[in-house]
Structures are given as structure tokens and as C-alpha cells.
VOSE-414940 format. One record per residue (C-alpha): x, y, z; residue in three letters; residue number from 1; chain. Coordinates in Angstrom, 1 decimal. Example, Ala and Ser with C-alpha at 12.3 -4.5 7.8 and 13.67 -1.06 7.14 Angstrom:
VOSE-414940
{{12.3,-4.5,7.8},"ALA",1,"A"}
{{13.7,-1.1,7.1},"SER",2,"A"}
***
This chain:
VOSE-414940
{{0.0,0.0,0.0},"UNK",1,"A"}
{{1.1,3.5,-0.7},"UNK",2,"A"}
{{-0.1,6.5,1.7},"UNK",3,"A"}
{{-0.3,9.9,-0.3},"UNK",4,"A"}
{{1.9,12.7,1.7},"UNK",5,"A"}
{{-0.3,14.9,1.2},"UNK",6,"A"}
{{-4.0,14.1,1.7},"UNK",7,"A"}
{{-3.0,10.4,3.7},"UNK",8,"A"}
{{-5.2,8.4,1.3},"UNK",9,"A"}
{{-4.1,5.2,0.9},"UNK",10,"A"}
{{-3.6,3.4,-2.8},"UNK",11,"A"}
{{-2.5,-0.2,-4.0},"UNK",12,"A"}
{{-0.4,1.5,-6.6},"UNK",13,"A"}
{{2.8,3.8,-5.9},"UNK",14,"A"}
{{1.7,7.5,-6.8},"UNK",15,"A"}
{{-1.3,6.3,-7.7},"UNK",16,"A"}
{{-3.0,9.2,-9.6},"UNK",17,"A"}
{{-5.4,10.8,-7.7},"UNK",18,"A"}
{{-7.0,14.2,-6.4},"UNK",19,"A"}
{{-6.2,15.4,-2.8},"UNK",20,"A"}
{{-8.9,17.7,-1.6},"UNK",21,"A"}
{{-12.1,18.1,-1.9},"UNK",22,"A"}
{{-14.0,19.2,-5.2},"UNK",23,"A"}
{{-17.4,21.4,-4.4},"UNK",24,"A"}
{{-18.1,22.1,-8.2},"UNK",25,"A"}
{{-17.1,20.9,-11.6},"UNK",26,"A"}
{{-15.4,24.5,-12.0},"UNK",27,"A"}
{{-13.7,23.3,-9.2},"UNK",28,"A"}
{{-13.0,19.8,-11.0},"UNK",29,"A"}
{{-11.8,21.4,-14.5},"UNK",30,"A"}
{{-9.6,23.9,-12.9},"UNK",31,"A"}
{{-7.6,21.2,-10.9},"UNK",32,"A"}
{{-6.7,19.6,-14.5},"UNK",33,"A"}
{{-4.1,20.3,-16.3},"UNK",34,"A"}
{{-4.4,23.2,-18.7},"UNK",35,"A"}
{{-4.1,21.4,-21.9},"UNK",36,"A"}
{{-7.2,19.2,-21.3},"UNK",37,"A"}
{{-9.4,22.3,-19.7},"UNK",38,"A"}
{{-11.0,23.8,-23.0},"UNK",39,"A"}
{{-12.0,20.1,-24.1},"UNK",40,"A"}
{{-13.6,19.2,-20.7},"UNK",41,"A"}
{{-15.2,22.7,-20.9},"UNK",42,"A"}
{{-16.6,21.4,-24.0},"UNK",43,"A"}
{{-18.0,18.0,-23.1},"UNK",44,"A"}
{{-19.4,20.1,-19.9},"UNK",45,"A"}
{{-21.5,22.3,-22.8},"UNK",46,"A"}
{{-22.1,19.3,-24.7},"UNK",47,"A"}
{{-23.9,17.2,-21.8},"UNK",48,"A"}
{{-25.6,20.3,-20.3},"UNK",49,"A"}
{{-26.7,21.2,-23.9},"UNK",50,"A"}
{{-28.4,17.8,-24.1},"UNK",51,"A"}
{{-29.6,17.2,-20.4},"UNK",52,"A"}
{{-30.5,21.2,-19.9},"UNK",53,"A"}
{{-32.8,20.5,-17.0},"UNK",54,"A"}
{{-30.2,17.8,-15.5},"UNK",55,"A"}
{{-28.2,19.4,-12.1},"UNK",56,"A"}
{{-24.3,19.4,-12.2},"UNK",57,"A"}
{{-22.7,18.6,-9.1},"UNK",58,"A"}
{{-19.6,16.4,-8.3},"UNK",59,"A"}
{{-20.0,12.3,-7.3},"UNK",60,"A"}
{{-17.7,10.0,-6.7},"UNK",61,"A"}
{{-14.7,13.2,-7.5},"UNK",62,"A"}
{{-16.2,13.5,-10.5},"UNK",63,"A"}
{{-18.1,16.0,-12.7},"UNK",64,"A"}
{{-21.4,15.1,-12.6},"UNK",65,"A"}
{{-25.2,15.9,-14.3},"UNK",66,"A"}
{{-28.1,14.6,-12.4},"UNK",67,"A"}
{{-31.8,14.5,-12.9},"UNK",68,"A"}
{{-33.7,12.3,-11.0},"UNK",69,"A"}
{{-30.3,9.9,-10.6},"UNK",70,"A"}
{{-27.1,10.7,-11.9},"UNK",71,"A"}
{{-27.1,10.6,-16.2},"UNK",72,"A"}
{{-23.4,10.6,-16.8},"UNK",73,"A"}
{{-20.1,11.5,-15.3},"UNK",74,"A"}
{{-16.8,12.6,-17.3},"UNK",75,"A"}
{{-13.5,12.5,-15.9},"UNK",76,"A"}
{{-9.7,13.4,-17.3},"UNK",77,"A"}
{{-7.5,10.8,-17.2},"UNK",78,"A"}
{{-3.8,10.9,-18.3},"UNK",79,"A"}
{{-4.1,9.4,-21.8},"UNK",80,"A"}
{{-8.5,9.7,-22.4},"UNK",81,"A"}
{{-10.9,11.4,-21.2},"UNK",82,"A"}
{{-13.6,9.0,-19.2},"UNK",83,"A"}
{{-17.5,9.2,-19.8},"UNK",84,"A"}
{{-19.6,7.1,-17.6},"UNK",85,"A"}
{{-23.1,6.9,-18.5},"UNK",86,"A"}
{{-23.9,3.7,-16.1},"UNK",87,"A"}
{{-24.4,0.0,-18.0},"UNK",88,"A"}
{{-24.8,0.6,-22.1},"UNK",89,"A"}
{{-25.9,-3.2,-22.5},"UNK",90,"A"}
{{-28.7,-2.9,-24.4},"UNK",91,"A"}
{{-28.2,0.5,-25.7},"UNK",92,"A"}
{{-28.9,1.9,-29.6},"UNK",93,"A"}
{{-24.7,2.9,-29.3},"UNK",94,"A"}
{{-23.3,-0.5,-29.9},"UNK",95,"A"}
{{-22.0,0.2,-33.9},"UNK",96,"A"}
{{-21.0,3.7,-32.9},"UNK",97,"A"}
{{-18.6,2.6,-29.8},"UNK",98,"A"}
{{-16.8,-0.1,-31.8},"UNK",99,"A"}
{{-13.9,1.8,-32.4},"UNK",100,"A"}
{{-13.3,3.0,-28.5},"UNK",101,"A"}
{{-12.1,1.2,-25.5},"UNK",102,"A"}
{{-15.3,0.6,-23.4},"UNK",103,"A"}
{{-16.7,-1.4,-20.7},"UNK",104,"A"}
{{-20.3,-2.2,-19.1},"UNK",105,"A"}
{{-20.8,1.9,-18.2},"UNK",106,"A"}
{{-17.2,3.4,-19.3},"UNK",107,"A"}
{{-16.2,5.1,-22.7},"UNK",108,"A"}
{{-12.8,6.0,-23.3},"UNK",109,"A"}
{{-11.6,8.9,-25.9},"UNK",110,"A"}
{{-8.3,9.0,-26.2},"UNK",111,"A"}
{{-6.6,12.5,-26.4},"UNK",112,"A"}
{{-4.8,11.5,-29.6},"UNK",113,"A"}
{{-8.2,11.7,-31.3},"UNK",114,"A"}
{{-11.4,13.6,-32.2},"UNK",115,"A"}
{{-14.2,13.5,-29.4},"UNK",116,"A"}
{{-17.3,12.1,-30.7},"UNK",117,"A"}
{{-19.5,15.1,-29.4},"UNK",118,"A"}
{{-22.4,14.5,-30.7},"UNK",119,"A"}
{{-22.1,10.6,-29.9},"UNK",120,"A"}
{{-21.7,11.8,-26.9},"UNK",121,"A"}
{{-24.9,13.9,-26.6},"UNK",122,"A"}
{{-26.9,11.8,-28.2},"UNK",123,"A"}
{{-25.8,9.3,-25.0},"UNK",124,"A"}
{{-26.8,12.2,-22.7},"UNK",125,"A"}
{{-30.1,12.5,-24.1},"UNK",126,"A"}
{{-30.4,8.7,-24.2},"UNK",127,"A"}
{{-30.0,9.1,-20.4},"UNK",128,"A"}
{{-32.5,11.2,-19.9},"UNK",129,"A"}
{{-35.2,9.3,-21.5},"UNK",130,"A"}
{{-34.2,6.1,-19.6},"UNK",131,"A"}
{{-34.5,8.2,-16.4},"UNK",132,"A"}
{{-37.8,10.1,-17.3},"UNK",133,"A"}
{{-39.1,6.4,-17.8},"UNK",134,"A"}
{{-38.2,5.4,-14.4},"UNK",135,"A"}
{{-39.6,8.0,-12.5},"UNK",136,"A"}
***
């Protein structure tokens, strides 16, 4: 186990990447990023609340966040990708459009090296949405 100096947090992995603090707001999320990545998480943040506009932004699990009735979708910055976690896409009308990204059950990965699918990306959000309008 490795203990962060700074905020005492334990990880499995040495320097594990991680945020020390505490995040309030996703302004507070983007600005802790590194600068290069800033304008494009300012975009996906304009993109989501774009599709989602009634949806609420706050921060879960340290990460941005829009929710509306449950939490839609989260994005995060990672070193190599940024992360967008709309929760379990088995099932979902994206199947043929995510073949050509690293995903899992509820993770899609766009790597820096490469466009962001934006409008994949809101058509997810508002994907979301419906699913959650239907449950409540």
C-alpha cells in the first residue's frame, strides 16, 4: 500500500493518480486539471448540459457530474483519455457507434490522440435522460 503525503489516502499502486482535496463544483473539478485538457472538458461540460439542460451538475464520486432524478453521466480526465460514464450501455442503440473505442459495461474512453465524438456523446446524454424520465 502507498499513503499519499499529502492528503494520507491510501492506494494499491505507488503515486497512484489521484486528487487530494475536496471538489465542491465541476469548476472546481476542471480547474484542478491540467491546462491542456481544460477547454475540451469545458466542451464535453456544454455538450452534456446542452443535451440534459434541466439535469443538475454537481460532483459524485470526485467526478463532474449531471443529475436529474439519478445521476445521467459522469466525465473525468485521465492521463491518456478522457472518461464518460453513463452507467451500463448493455442494451443500448450505441453498440456500432462505440466499436472503435475502448469501453466497458458503463465506461467510454476517448483518447486525447483523437477527435471527441461530441455529438455521440450527446446523443448518449439524451439517451439518459429518456431512460430516467421512464423510471420516474
Amino acid at each position: 500500500m502507498w499513503k499519499c503525503p499529502t492528503c494520507g489516502r491510501e492506494f494499491q499502486n505507488t503515486n497512484q493518480n489521484h486528487f487530494c482535496g475536496s471538489l465542491k463544483t465541476i469548476d472546481d473539478y476542471i480547474s484542478s486539471q491540467p491546462e491542456t485538457v481544460r477547454p475540451l472538458l469545458q466542451q464535453v461540460r456544454e455538450c452534456i448540459r446542452t443535451a440534459a439542460p434541466d439535469a443538475k451538475e454537481k460532483i459524485s464520486w470526485q467526478m463532474p457530474t449531471f443529475w436529474q432524478g439519478e445521476n445521467l453521466i459522469h466525465f473525468a480526465a485521465f492521463r491518456n483519455h478522457l472518461g464518460i460514464y453513463p452507467g451500463d450501455l448493455t442494451g443500448s442503440p450505441f453498440t456500432e457507434r462505440l466499436v472503435n473505442l475502448q469501453t466497458t459495461k458503463g465506461t467510454i474512453q476517448f483518447p486525447y490522440n483523437k477527435p471527441v465524438d461530441f455529438d455521440l456523446i450527446a446523443d448518449i446524454t439524451r439517451w439518459r435522460v429518456r431512460c430516467a424520465g421512464a423510471k420516474h
